[in-house]
MMTF fields as JSON, N, C-alpha, C and O atoms, coordinates in Angstrom:
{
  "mmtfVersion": "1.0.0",
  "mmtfProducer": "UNKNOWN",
  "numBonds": 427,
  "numAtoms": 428,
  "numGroups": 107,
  "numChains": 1,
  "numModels": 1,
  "chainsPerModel": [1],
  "groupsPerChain": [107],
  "chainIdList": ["A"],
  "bondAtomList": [4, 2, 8, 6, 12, 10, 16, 14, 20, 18, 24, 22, 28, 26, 32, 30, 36, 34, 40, 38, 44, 42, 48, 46, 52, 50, 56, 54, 60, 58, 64, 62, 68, 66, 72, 70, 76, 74, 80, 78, 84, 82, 88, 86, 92, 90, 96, 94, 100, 98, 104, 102, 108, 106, 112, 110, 116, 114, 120, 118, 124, 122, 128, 126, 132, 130, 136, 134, 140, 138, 144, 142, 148, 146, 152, 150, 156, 154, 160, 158, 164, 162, 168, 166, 172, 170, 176, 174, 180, 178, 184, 182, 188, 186, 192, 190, 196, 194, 200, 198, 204, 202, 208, 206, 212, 210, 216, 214, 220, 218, 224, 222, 228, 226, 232, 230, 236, 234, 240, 238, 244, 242, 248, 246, 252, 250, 256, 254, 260, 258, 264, 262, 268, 266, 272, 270, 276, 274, 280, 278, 284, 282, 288, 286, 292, 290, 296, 294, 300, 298, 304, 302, 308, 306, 312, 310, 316, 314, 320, 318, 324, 322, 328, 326, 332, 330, 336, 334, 340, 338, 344, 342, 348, 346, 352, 350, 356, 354, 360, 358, 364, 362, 368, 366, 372, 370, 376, 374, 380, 378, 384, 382, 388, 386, 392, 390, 396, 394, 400, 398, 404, 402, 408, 406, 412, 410, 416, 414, 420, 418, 424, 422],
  "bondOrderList": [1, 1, 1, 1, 1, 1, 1, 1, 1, 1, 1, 1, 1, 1, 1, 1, 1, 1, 1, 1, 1, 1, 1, 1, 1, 1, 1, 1, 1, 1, 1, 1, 1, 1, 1, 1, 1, 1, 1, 1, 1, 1, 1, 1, 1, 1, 1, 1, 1, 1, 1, 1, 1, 1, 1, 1, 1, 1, 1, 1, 1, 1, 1, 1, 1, 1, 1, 1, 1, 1, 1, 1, 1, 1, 1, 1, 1, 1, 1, 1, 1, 1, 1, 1, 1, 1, 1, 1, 1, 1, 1, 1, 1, 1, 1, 1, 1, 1, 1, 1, 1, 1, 1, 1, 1, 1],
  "groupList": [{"groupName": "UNK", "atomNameList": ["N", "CA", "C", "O"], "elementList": ["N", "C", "C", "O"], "formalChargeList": [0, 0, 0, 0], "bondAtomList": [1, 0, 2, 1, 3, 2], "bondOrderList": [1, 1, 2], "singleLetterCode": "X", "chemCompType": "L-PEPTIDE LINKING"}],
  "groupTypeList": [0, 0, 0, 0, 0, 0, 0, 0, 0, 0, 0, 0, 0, 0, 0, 0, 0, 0, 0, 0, 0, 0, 0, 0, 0, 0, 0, 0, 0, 0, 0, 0, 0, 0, 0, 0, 0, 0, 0, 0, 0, 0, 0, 0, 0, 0, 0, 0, 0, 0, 0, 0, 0, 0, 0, 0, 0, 0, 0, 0, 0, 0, 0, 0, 0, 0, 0, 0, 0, 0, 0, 0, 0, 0, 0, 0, 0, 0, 0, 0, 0, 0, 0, 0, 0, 0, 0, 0, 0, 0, 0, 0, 0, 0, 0, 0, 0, 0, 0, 0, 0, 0, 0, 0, 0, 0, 0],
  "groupIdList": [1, 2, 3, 4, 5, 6, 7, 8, 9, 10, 11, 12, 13, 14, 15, 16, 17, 18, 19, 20, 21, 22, 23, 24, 25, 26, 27, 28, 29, 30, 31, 32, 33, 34, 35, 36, 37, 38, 39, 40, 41, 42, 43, 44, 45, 46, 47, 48, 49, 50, 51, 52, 53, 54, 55, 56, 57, 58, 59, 60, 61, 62, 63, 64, 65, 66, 67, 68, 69, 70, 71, 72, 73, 74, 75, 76, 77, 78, 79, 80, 81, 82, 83, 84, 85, 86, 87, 88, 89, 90, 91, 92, 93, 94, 95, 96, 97, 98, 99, 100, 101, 102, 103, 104, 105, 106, 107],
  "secStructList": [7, 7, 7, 7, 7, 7, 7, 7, 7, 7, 7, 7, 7, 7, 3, 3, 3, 5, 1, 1, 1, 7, 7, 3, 3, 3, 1, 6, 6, 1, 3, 3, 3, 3, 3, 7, 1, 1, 7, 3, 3, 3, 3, 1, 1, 1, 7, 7, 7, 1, 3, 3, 3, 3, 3, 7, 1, 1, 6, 6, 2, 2, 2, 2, 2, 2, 6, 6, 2, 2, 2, 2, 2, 2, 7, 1, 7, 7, 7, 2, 2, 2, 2, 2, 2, 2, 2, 2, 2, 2, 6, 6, 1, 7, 7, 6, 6, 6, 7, 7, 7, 1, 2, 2, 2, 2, 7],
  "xCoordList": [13.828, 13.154, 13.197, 12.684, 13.829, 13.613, 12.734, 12.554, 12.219, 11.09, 11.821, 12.577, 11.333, 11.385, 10.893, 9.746, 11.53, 10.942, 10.626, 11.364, 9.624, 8.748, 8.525, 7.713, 9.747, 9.24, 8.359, 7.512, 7.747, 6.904, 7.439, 8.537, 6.716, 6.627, 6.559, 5.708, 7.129, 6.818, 6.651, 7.575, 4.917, 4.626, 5.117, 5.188, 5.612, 6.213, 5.349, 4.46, 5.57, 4.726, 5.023, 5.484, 5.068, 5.382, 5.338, 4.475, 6.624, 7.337, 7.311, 8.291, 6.438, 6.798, 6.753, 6.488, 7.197, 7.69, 6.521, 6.156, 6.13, 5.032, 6.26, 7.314, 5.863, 6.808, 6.648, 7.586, 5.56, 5.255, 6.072, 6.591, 6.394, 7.347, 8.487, 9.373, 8.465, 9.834, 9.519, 10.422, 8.605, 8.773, 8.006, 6.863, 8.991, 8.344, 7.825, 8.469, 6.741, 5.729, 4.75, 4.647, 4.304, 3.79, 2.556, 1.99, 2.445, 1.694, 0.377, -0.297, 0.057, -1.912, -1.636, -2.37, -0.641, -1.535, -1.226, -1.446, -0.792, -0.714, -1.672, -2.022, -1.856, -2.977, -2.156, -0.962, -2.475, -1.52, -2.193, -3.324, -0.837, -1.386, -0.69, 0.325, -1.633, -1.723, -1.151, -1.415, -0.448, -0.603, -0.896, -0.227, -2.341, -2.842, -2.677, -2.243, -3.092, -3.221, -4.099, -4.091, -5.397, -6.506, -6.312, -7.122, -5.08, -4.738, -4.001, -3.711, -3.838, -2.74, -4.424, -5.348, -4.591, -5.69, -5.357, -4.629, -6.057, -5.951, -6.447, -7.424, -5.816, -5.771, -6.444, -5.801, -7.61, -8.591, -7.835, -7.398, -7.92, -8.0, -6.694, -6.269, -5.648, -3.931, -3.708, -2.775, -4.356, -3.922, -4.268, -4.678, -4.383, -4.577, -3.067, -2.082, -3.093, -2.139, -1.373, -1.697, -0.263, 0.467, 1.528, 1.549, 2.601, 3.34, 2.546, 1.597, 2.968, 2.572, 3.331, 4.377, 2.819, 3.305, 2.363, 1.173, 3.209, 2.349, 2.227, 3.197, 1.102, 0.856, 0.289, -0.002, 0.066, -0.303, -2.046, -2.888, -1.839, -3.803, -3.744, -4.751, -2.501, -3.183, -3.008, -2.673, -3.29, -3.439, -2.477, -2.45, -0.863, 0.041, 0.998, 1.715, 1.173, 1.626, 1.445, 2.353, -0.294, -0.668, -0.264, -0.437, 0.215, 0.094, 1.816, 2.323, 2.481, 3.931, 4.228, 4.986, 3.317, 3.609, 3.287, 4.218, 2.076, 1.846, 2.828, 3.029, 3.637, 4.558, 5.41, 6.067, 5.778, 6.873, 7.036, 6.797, 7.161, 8.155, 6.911, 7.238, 5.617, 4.732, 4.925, 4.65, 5.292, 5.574, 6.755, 7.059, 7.415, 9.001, 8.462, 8.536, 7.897, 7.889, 6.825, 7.144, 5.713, 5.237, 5.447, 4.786, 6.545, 7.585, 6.586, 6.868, 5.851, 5.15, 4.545, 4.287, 4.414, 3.683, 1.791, 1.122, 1.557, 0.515, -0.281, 0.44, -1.745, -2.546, -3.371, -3.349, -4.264, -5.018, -5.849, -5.975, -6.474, -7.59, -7.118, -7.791, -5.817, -4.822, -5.325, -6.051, -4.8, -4.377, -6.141, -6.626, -6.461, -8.362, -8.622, -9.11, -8.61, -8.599, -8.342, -9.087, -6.75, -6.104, -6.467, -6.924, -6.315, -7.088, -8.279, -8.563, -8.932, -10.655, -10.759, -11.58, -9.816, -9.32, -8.672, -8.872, -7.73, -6.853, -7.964, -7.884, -8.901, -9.971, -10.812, -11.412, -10.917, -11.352, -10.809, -11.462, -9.363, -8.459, -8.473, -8.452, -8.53, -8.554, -6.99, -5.929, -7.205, -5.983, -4.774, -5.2, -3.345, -2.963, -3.246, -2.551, -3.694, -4.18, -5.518, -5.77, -6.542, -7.58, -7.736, -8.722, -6.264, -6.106, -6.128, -5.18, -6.865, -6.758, -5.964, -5.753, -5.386, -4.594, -5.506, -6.196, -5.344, -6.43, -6.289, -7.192, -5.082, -4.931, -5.729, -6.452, -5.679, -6.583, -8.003, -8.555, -8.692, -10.034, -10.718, -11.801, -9.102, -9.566, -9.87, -10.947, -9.131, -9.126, -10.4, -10.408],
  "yCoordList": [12.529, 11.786, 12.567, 13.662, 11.878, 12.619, 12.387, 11.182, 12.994, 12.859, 12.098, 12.514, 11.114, 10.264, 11.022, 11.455, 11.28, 12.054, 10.998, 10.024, 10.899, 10.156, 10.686, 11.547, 9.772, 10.053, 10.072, 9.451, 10.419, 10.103, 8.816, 8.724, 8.314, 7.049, 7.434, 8.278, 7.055, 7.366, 6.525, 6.257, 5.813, 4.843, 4.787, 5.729, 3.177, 2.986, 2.783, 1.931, 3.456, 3.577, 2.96, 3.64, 1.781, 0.687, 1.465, 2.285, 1.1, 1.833, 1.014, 0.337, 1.077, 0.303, 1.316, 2.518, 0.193, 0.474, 0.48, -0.553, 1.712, 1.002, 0.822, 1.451, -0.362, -1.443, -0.437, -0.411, 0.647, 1.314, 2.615, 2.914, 3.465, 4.531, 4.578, 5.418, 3.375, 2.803, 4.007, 3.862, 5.085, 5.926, 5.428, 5.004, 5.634, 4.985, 5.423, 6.289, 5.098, 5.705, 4.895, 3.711, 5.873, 4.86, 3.39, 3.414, 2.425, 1.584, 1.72, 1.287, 2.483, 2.621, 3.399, 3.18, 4.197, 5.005, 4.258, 4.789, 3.21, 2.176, 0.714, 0.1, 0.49, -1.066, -2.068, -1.773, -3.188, -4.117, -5.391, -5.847, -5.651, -7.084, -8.124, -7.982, -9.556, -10.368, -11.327, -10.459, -12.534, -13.605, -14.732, -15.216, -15.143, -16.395, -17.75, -17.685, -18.944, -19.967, -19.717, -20.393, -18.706, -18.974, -17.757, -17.148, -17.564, -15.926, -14.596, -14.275, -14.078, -12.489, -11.583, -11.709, -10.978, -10.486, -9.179, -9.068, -8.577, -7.286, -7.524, -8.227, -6.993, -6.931, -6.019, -5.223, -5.447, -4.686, -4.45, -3.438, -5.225, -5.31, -5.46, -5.294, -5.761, -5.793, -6.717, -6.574, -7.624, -9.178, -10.113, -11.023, -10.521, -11.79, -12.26, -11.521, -13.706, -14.232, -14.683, -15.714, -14.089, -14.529, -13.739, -12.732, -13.772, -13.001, -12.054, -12.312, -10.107, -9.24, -7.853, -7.518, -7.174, -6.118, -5.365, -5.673, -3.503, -2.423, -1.28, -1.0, -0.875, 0.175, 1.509, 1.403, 2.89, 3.958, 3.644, 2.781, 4.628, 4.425, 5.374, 6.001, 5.389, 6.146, 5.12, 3.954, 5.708, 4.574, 4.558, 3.621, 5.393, 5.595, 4.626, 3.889, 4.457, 3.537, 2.117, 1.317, 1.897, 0.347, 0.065, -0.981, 1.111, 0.626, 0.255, -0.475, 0.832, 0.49, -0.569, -1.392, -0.592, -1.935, -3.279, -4.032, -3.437, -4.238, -4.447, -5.655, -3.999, -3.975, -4.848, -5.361, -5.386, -6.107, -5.744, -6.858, -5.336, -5.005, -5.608, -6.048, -5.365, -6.214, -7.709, -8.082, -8.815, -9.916, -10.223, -11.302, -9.337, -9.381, -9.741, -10.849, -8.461, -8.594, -9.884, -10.51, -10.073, -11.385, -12.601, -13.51, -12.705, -13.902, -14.994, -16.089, -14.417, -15.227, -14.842, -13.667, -15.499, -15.161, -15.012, -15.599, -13.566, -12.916, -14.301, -14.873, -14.848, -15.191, -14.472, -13.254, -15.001, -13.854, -13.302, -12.159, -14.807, -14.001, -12.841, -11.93, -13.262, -12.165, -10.641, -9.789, -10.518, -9.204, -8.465, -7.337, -9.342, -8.868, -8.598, -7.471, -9.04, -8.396, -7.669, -6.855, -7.599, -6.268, -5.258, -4.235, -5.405, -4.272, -3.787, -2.67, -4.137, -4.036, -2.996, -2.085, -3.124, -2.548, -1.27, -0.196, -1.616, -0.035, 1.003, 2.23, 0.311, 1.254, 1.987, 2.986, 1.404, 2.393, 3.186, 3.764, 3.63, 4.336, 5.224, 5.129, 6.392, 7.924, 8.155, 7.597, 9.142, 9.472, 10.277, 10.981, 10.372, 11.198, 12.619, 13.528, 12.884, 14.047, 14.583, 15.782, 13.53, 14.155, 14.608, 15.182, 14.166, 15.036, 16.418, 16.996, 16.907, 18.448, 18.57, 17.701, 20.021, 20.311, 21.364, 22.187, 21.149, 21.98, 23.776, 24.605, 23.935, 25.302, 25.7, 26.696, 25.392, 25.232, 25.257, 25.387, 25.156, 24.671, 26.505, 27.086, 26.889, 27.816, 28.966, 29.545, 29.303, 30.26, 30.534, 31.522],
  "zCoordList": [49.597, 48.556, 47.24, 47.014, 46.508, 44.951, 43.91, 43.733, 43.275, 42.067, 40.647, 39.769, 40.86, 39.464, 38.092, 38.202, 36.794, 35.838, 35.163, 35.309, 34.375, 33.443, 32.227, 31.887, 31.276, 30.04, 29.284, 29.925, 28.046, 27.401, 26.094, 25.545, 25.985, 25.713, 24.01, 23.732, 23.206, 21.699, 20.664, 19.896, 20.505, 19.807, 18.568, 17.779, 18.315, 17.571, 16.032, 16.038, 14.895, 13.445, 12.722, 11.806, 12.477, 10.964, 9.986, 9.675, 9.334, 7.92, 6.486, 6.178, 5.828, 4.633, 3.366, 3.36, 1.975, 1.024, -0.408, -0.97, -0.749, -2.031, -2.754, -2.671, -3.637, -4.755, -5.679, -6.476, -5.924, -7.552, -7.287, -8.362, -6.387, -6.29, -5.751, -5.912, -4.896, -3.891, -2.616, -1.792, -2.186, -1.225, 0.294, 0.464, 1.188, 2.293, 3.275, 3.867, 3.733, 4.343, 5.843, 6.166, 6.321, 6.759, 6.122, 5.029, 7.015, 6.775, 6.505, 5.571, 7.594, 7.419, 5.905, 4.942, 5.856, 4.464, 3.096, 2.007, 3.216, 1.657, 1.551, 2.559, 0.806, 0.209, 0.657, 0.708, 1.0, 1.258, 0.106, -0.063, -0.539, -1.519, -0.729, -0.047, -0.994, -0.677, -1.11, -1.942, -1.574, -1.819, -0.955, -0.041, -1.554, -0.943, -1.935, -3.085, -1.293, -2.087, -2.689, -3.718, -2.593, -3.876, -4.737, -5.436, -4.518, -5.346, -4.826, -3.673, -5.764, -5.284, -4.814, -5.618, -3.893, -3.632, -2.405, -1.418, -2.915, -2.236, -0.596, -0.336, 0.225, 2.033, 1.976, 1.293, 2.325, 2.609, 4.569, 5.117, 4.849, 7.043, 7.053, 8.196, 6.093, 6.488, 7.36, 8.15, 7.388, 8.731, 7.797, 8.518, 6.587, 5.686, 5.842, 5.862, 5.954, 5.957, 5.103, 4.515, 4.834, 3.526, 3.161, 3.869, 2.191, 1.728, 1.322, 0.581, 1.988, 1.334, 0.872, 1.427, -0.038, -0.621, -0.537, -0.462, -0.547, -0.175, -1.694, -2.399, -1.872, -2.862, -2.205, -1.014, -2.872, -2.374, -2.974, -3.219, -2.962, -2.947, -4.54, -4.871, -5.423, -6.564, -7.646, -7.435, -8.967, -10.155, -10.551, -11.349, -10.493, -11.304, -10.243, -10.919, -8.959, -8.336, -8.973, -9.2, -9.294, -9.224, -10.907, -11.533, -11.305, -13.125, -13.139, -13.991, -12.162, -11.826, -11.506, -12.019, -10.176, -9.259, -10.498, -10.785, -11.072, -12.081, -12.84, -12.723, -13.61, -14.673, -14.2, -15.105, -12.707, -12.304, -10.828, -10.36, -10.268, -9.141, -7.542, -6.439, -8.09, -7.699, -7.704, -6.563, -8.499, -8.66, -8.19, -7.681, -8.337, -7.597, -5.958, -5.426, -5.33, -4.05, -3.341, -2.33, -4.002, -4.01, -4.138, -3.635, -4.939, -5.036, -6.405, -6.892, -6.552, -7.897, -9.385, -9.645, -9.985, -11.217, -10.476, -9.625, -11.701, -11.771, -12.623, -13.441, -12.448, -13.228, -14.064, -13.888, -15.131, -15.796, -14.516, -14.077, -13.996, -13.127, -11.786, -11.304, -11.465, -10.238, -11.223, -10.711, -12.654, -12.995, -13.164, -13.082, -13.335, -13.599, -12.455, -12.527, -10.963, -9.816, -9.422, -8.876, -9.541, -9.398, -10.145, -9.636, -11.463, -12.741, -12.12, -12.553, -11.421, -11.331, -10.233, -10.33, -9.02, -7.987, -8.215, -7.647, -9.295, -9.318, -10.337, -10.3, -11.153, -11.672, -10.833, -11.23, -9.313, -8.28, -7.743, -6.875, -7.959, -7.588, -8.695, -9.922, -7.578, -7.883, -8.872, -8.589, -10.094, -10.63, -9.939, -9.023, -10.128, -9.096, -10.117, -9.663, -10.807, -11.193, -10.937, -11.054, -10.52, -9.675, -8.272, -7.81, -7.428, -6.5, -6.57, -7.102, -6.211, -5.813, -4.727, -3.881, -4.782, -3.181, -2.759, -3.361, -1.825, -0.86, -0.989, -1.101, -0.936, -1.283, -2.901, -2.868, -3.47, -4.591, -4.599, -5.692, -3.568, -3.276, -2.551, -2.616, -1.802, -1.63, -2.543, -2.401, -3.349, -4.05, -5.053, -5.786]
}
């Protein structure tokens, strides 16, 4: 009788694209935008149903993604009230210059 070897199994990590740097990453760590019928709206839970696009979590991404490449991947025109949403959202986003790096923290 011979011993069967058993691999390990290596879960698979969804890969997407933020539209504002083009660098790809995983999923959990980017915003997911939305387009719905009552608007372009930010995916908080990432299961809203609709055409979506991914951003990083800083302000220099979302001031990119805005300019175009956001509307590109959404497939529509921005409304006033879409960009006031979005605007309102990326003002809660940290600068990428207020990241600190941790090595820094030590010293």
């Amino acid at each position: 009788m011979t011993k069967q070897k058993r691999t390990k199994r290596v879960k698979h990590i969804p890969q997407r694209t933020c539209v504002g740097c083009r660098e790809v990453i995983s999923k959990r760590e980017l915003i997911r935008v939305v387009r719905t019928p009552e608007g372009v709206v930010v995916d908080q839970t990432g299961k809203l149903a609709g055409r979506g696009a991914y951003l990083h979590d800083s302000r220099t991404c979302w001031e990119k993604g805005l300019k175009g490449p956001l509307v590109r991947a959404l497939r529509v025109e921005l409304t006033e009230e879409d960009r006031e949403r979005l605007a309102a959202f990326m003002d809660t986003l940290p600068d990428e210059n207020s990241k600190t790096d941790p090595a820094e923290k030590s010293e």
